[in-house]
KEKEMI-422588 format. One line per 8 residues: number of its first residue (from 1); their letters; for each residue x, y, z of C-alpha. Coordinates in steps of 0.1 Angstrom, whole numbers. Example, Ala and Ser with C-alpha at 12.3 -4.5 7.8 and 13.67 -1.06 7.14 Angstrom:
// residues 2
1	AS	123:-45:78 ~ 137:-11:71;
***
This chain:
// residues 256
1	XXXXXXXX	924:992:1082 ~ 939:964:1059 ~ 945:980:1023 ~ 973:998:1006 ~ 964:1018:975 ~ 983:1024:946 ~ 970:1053:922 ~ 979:1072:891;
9	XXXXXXXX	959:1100:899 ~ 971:1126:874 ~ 977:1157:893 ~ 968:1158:929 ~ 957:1197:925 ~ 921:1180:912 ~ 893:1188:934 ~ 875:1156:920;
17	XXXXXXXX	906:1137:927 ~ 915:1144:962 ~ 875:1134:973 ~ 878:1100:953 ~ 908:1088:972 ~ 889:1103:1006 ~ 859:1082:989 ~ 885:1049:986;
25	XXXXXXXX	904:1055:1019 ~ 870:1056:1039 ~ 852:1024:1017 ~ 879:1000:1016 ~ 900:1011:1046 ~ 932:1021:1032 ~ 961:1031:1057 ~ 989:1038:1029;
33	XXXXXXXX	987:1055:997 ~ 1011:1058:970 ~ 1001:1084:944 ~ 1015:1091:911 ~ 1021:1116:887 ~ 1009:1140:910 ~ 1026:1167:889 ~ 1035:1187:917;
41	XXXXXXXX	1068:1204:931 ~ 1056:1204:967 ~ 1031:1201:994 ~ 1007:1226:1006 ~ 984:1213:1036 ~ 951:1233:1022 ~ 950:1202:996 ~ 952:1164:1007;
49	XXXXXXXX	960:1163:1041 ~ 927:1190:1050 ~ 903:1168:1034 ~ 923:1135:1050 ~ 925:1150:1081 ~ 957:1152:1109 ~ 959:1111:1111 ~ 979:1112:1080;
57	XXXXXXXX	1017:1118:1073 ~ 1035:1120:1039 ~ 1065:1118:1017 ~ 1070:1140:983 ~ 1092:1129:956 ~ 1091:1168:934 ~ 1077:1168:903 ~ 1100:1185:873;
65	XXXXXXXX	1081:1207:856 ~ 1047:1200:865 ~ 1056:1163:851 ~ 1057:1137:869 ~ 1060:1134:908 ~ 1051:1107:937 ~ 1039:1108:972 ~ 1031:1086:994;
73	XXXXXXXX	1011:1086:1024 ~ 1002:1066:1058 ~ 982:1067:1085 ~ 1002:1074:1113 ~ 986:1064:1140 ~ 981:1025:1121 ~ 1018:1027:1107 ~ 1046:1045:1098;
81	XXXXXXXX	1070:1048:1068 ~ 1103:1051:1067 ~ 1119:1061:1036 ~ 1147:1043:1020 ~ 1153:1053:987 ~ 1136:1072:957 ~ 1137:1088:924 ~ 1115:1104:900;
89	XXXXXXXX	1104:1064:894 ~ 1097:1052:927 ~ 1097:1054:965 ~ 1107:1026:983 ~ 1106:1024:1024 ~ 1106:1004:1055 ~ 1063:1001:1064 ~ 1056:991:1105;
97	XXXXXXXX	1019:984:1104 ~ 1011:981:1141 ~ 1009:947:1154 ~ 1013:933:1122 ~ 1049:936:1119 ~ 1067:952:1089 ~ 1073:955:1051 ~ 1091:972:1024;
105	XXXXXXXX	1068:989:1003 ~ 1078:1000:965 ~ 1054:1024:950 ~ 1059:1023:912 ~ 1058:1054:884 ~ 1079:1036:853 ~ 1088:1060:830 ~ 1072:1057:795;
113	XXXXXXXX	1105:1058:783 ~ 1121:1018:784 ~ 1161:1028:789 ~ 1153:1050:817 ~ 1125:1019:832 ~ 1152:996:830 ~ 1168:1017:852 ~ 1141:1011:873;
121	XXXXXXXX	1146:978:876 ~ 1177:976:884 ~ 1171:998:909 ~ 1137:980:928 ~ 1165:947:924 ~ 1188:963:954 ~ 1155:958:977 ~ 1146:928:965;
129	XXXXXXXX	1161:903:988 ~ 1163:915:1018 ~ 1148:896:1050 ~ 1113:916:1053 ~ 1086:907:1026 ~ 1081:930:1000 ~ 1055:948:983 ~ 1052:965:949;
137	XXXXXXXX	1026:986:932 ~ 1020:1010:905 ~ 1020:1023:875 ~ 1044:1005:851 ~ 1038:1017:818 ~ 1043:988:804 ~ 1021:960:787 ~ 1032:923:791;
145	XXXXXXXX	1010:901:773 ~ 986:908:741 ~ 958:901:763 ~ 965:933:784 ~ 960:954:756 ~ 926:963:735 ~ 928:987:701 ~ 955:1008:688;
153	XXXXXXXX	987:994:674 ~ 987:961:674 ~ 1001:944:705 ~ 1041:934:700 ~ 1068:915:725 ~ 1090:940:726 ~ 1126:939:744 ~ 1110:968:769;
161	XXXXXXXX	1079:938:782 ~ 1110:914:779 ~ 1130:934:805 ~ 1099:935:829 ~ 1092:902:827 ~ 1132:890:836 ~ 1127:914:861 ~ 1100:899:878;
169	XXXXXXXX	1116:865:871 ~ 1149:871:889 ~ 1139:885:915 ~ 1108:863:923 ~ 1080:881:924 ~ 1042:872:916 ~ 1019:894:904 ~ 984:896:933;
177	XXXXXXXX	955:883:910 ~ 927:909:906 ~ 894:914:909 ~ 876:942:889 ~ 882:957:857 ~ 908:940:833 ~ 923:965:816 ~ 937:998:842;
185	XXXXXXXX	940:1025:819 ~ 922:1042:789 ~ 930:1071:769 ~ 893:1083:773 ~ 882:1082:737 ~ 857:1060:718 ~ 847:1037:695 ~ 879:1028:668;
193	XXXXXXXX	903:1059:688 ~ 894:1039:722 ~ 924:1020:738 ~ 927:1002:768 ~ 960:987:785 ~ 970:969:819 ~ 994:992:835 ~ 992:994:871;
201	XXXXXXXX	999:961:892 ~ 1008:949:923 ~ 1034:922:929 ~ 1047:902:961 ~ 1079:888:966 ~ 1073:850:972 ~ 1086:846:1008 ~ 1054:871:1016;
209	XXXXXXXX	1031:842:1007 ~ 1045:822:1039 ~ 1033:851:1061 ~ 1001:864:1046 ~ 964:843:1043 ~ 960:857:1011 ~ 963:886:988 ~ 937:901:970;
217	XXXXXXXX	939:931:943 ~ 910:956:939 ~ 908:973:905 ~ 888:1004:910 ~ 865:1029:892 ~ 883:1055:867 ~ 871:1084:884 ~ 891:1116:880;
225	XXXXXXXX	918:1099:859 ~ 926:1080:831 ~ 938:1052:855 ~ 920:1028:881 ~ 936:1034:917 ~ 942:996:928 ~ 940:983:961 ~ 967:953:978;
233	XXXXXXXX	948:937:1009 ~ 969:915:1028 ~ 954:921:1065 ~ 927:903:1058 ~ 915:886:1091 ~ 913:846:1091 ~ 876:846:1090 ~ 868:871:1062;
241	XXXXXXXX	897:845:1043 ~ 877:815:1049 ~ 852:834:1037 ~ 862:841:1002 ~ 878:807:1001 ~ 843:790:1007 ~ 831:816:977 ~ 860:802:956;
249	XXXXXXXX	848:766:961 ~ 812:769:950 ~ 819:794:920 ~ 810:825:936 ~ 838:843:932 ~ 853:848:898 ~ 895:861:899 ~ 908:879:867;
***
């Protein structure tokens, strides 16, 4: 098991949702999950964890309303999770991945609204710089550069992409370059009504890079959302690294 998935799955209560991540878990083996806008107020085992099976433990952040609403979820025999803080934004915890020491672990909902994301930020800072790397993943809501954006209003720097960008600045972390499908999100309509954005990212906080052999994002297949779940590998073994750097050298492998 080497991936963690981050996923704005739109209500975890979907049938056609809870066998995709099963699907994802199995084909890229995944061993944390962070789900989002799961728009639920609490867990009943006869959903996720029957169809995952008794491997698996979980954390719920409550939705309000039937809005909203994160959990996150481990394999517990690969890892565990410890939780260190949350809100209706984010959890962030302590990750132990057996024999492959430990990380904190931010999974990401940013409101739509920008006061309360800045919040946000200010938040994700306080675990920032601390000694263990750090990963981050989500959904951000929140578009950074006119490439990341296709139709609709026309693409504009505003003070919210401003504040995520400083954010990322100060506090030094790189965004994981991706493979798979540009743009994360689409609002599921076509021709001049169709939009598609870059929402969900991961990031790592620089001293990771000393640590890992490399970190590779997977954008998925919108399948029973309106977002691509995205995959962080960094438990690659050395050889499957050499590997994709060889690809690299002789133009086999193209990184967007």
């Amino acid at each position: 098991m080497t991936s963690l998935q981050f996923w704005n799955c739109r209500g975890t209560k979907k049938v056609e949702a809870t066998l995709y991540l099963k699907e994802v878990i199995k084909d890229h083996r995944v061993f944390f999950v962070g789900l989002l806008e799961t728009k639920i107020s609490s867990l009943d085992n006869s959903q996720i964890l029957k169809i995952l099976g008794n491997n698996w433990s979980f954390f719920v952040v409550p939705a309000a309303k039937h809005s909203g609403g994160l959990m996150v979820l481990w394999r517990k025999d690969l890892a565990d999770f410890s939780v260190i803080e949350v809100s209706s934004q984010m959890v962030v915890g302590k990750l132990e991945v057996l024999g492959k020491g430990s990380w904190v672990v931010a999974s990401v909902y940013g409101s739509t609204n920008a006061f309360e994301r800045k919040l946000l930020w200010y938040s994700l800072e306080r675990h920032c710089s601390g000694d263990l790397p750090m990963g981050v993943g989500g959904d951000f809501n929140c578009v950074l550069y006119q490439d990341e954006k296709r139709g609709g209003k026309k693409f504009s720097l505003t003070q919210a992409s401003k504040d995520f960008h400083s954010f990322m600045i100060n506090n030094d972390l790189h965004e994981v370059r991706s493979m798979g499908p540009r743009f994360t999100w689409c609002n599921n309509k076509s021709e001049s009504t169709r939009i598609l954005e870059k929402l969900d990212r991961c990031f790592i906080i620089s001293s990771a890079l000393n640590i890992i052999h490399l970190a590779l994002v997977k954008h998925l297949s919108r399948i029973a959302s309106d977002h691509c779940p995205i995959l962080l590998d960094i438990f690659k073994p050395v050889e499957f690294v050499k590997k994709i750097s060889d690809m690299k050298k002789y133009g086999f492998l193209i990184m967007v």
